[in-house]
N, C-alpha and C positions, 0 to 999 in steps of 0.2 A: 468559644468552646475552651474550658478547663483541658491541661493533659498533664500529666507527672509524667515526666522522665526521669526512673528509678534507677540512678546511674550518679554516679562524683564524677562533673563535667571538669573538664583541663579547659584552661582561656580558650583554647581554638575550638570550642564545642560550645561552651559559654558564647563564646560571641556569636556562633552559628546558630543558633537558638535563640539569641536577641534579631538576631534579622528574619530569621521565620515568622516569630512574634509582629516584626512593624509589617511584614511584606504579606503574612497569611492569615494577622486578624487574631493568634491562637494566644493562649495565657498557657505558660510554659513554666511547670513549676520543679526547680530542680532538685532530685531527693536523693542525696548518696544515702545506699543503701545502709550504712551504720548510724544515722540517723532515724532513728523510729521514729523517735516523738514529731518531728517534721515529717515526716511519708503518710504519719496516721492524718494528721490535719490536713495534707494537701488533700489526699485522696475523699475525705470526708464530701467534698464539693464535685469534685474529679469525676470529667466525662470519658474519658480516655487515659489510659493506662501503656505508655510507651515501657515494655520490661525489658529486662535482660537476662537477670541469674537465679533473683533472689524469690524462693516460691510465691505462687500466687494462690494461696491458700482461700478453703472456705471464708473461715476470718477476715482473709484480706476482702474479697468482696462484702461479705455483713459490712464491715464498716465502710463502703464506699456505696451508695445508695443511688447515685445519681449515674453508676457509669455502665457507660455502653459498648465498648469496644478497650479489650485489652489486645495490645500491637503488640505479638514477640517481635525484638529490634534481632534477627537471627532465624534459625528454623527449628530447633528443637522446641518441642511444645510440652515436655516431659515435666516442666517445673509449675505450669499450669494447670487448677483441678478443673480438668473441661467438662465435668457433669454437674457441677457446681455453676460454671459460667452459663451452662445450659441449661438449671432449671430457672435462673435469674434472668432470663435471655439478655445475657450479655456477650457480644460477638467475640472471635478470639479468630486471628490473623497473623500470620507468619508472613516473611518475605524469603524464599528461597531464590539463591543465583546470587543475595548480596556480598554474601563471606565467601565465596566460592573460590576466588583467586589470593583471598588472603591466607585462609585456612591449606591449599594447594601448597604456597610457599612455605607457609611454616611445616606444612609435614615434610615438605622435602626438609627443608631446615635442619629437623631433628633425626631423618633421617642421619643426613651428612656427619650432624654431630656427635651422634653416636656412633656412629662408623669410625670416626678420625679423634673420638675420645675425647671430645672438644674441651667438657667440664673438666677432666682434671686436668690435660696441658693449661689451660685459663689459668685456673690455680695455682698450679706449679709455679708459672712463669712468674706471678704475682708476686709469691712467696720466695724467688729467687733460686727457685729448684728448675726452672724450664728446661735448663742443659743438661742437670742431671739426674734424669730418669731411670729407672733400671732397666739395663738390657733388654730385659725382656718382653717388656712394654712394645716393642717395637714388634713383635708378630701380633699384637691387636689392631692394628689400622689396616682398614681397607677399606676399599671404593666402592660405588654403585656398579659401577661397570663390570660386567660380568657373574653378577649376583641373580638370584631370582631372590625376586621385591614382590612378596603378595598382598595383594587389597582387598579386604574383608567388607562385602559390598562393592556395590557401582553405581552412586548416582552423581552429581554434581561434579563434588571435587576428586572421586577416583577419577569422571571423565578429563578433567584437565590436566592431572596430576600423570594419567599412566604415559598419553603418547612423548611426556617430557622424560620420565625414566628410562623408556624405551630409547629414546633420542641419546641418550647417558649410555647406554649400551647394558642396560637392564633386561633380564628375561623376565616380564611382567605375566602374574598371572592374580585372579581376582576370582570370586565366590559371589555368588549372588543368586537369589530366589528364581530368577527368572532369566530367559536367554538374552544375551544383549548383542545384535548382530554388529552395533558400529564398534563394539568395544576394541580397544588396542591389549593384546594380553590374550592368554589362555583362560577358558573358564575351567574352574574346576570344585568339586567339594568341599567345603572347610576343612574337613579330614587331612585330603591329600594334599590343599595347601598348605596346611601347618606343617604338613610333612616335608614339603621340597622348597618351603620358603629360607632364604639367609634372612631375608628381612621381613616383617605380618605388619601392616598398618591396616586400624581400626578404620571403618568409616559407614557404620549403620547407627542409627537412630534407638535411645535405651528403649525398651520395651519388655511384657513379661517376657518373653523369648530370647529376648537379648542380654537381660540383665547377667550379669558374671559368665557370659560368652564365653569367656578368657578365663575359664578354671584350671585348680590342678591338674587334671585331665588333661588339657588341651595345650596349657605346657608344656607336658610330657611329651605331648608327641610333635612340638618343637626340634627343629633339630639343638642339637647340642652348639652354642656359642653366636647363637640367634639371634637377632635384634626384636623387640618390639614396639611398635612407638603407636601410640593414641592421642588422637585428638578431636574425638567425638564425644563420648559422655565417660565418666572416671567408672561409674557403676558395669560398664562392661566387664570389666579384668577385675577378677578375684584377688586383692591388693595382699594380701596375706602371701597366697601363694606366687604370687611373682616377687613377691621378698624373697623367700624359700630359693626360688628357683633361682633368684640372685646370689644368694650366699653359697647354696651349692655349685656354682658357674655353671648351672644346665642353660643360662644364658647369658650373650655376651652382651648385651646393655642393652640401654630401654630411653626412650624417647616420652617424654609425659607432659602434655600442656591440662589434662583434667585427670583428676584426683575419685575416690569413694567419699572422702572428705573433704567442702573446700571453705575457706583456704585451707593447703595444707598443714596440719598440726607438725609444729615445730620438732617435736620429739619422732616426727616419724622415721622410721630407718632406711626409706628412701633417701633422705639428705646427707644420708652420712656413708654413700656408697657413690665410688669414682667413677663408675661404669652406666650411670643415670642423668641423662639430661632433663632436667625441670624447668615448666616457665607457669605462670601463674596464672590460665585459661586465660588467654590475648590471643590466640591462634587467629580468631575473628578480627580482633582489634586493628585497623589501619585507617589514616584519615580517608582513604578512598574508598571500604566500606562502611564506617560512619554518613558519607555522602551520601550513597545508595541506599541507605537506610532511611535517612532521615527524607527522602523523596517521595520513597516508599510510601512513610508513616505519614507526611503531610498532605499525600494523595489520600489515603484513605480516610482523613481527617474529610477532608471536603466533601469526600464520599459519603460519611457519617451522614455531616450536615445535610449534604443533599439529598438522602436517602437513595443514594447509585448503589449497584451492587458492591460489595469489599471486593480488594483485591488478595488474593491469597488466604479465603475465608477456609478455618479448619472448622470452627463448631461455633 
């Protein structure tokens, strides 16, 4: 069985993918995504499609004839056209629970790091200014402790994420469609969380509903000196106006691993503001969900083959 892994593997993934290959029979063909012209040719033969980021457009299936199963290495299925995969009956399979503790850690992460201004002291220090900052730089840091930290959503990683800020001495409070009895945190409206949050992290799945969640609107009624951090899809938060709201200081920094645009466009004026923490969608990225992943994928592999039911079949 053909699979493209549509991904720039590093040696420790490289070799992990040569031992799948002796140990599970599979041809494993590896296609960093800025390589077209290799991704078009693998997929030409391609029974399986291991993805990640990069869409999986009508086109992409016209040219892949032979495949039967596109594996998202993740859970968002937003970048795949599944009515497309659906009139071509080709399956299409999430793993949800693999990123779940990588992604937990990095939103605390950017939490923190927006809290304690991390990007510009980094800088600073770099630059040989660390010692001297302006006075008044020092009324922007503060802690988790004793803040209310809201979660927009609760599924996976809000569940692992809240009883750890609560632990922090966070007043957690979380929004979500439906009642959630084990939840750690207050439930409350998005309204009234944007309203009593110091800190809003993202964590619902893009959709027409959710797309630009995070408008002017919803800023506003932000408190003043707010954090926001996202690490779910960049298309939630209306990037224009969280500029705005940055340059006006109606908030006090922002947390960001996914973008409207990715990668981010160099001229964008997120980069050039002290009060913004950026990483480059890795939130998922750890060798220990790469593992889970790849266990995942090589299970449903055998599945294909065997004709067992998939595991984690979305369409």
């Amino acid at each position: 069985m053909k699979v493209v892994l549509h991904y720039a593997a590093g040696p420790g993934l490289t070799r992990r993918v040569a031992e799948i290959e002796r140990r599970q029979g599979l041809r494993v063909a590896l296609c960093p995504v800025a390589d077209r012209t290799r991704y078009r040719t693998a997929m030409a033969d391609a029974e399986v499609l291991w993805h990640l980021l990069d869409p999986v457009t009508e086109a992409v299936l016209d040219g892949a004839p032979a495949l039967r199963l596109v594996q998202k290495i993740g859970v968002g299925v937003n970048t795949i056209d599944l009515d497309a995969a659906r009139r071509r009956g080709v399956a299409v399979c999430n793993m949800p629970g693999t990123n779940t503790q990588a992604v937990a850690e990095m939103t605390l992460l950017l939490i923190l790091a927006a809290l304690r201004r991390v990007a510009r002291l980094d800088a600073a220090t770099r630059a040989g200014e660390g010692w001297r900052q302006p006075v008044e730089v020092q009324d922007r840091y503060g802690e988790v402790s004793g803040r209310t930290i809201g979660l927009v959503g609760y599924g996976a990683v809000p569940r692992r994420l809240a009883p750890v800020l609560a632990a922090m001495g966070a007043r957690v409070l979380f929004a979500s469609r439906n009642p959630k009895p084990e939840a750690v945190g207050e439930r409350r409206p998005l309204d009234d969380l944007l309203r009593e949050s110091d800190v809003v992290s993202l964590h619902v799945p893009l959709a027409a509903d959710t797309e630009r969640l995070i408008d002017a609107g919803a800023i506003a009624r932000m408190k003043r000196g707010a954090v926001l951090v996202n690490t779910a899809r960049g298309a939630l938060v209306d990037e224009a106006a969280l500029i705005d709201a940055l340059d006006r200081g109606h908030l006090g920094g922002v947390g960001l691993d996914v973008f409207e645009a990715e990668p981010l466009p160099a001229e964008s004026p997120l980069l050039g503001l002290d009060n913004v923490v950026v990483t480059p969608h890795v939130a998922w990225l750890t060798q220990e969900t790469l593992e889970r992943s790849l266990s995942v994928a090589v299970e449903n592999c055998r599945r294909l083959g065997a004709r067992e039911p998939l595991l984690h079949r979305v369409a």
